[in-house]
N, C-alpha and C positions, 0 to 999 in steps of 0.2 A: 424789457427783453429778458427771458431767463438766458441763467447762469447755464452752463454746460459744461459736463467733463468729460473727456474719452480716457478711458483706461485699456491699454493695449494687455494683453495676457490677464487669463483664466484661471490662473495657478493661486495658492495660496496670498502671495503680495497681492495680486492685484485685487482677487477677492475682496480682500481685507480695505487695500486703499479705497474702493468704492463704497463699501459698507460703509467706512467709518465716516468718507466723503457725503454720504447720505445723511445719516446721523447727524452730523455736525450741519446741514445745512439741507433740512428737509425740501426743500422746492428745488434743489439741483437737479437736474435734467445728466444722469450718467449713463454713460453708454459703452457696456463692456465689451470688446473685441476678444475673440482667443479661436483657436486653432481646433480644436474638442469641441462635441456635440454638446458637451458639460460644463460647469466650473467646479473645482475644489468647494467641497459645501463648508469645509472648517479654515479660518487662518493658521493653524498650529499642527505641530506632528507631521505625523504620517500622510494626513492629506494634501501637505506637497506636492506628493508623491500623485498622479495622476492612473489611477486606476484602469484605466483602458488602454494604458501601454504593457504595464507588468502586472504581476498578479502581486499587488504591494505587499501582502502578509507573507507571501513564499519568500518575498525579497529582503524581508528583517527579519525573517524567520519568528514570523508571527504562526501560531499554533491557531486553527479555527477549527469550530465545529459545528455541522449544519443546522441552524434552527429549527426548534421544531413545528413551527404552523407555515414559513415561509419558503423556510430551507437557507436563508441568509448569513453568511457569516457572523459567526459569531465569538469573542476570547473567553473561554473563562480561565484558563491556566494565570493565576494575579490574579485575578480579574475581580474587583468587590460585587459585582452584579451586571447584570446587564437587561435589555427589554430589545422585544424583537417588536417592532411598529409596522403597520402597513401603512404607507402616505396618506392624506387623505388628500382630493386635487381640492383647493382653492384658490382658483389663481387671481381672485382681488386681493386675498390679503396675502401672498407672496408676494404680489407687483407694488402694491401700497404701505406695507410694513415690513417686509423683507424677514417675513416668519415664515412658520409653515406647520401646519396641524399632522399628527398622526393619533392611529389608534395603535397602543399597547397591544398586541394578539398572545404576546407568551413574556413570564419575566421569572428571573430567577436570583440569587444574593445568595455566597459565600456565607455558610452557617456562622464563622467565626466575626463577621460583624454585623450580621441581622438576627435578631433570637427574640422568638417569640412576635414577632411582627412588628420590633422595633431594631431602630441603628444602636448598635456598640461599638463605639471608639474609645479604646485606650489602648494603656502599653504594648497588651500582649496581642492586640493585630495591626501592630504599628507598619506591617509591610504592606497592607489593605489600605492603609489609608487612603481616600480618594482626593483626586485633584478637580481643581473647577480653572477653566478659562476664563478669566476678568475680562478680556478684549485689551488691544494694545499689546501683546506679549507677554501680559503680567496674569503668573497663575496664584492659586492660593489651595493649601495642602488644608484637608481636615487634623486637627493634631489633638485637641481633647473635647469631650463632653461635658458641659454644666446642666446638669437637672432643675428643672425649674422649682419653686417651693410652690405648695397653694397657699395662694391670699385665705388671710383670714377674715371673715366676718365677724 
């Protein structure tokens, strides 16, 4: 008999508890419940915050500006970069691995830590620094650069 899990709510937690509920135990059979034509696509931040009630940016007084190939919200004010994607549908491997493909249409990077068509972190764009989402609530900050050496032969 498989295992089965219902998760009630769409929002961030619940998001999160089924994902991770997947993960940890691929052959689970989860079945998300919520109230919204949607779910929260991130466990962190802002995507609490349920878009189709408020307009969330107005509401933290998020600064956006329209993209240019989609017209999609976008930050750059902070912002170390950004890429404006158009989905691409695959729905086996959203239903099967719980990813999802886009195509990049427009992207752009803060001169102060892209130069020359590479990343620059250090001190002096220490307020750019970027953050990555580990999963579990656990993030991790970019904080310095090591240059590689080349092998010698």
């Amino acid at each position: 008999m498989t295992e089965r899990l219902v998760v009630i709510g769409g929002g961030g937690a619940g998001t999160a508890a089924a994902t991770i509920a997947r993960r940890l135990a691929p052959d689970l059979k989860v079945t998300l419940f919520t109230e919204f034509p949607d779910i929260a696509y991130s466990p962190c931040g802002i995507p609490f915050v349920h878009g189709r009630e408020i307009d969330k940016f107005a509401a933290f007084g998020i600064e956006t500006v329209a993209g240019p190939v989609l017209g999609l919200p976008l930050i750059e004010t902070n912002c170390a970069a950004w890429l404006e994607c158009r989905l691409i549908d695959e729905k086996h491997t959203e239903d099967a691995y719980d990813t999802c493909f886009a195509e990049v249409v427009a992207a752009a990077a803060d001169a102060r830590v892209f130069v020359d068509g590479h990343w620059v972190i250090d001190d002096s764009n220490q307020p750019l620094h970027t953050i990555h989402h580990l999963g579990a609530g656990k993030f991790v900050r970019a904080s310095s650069m090591e240059q590689a050496k080349p092998l010698t032969r």
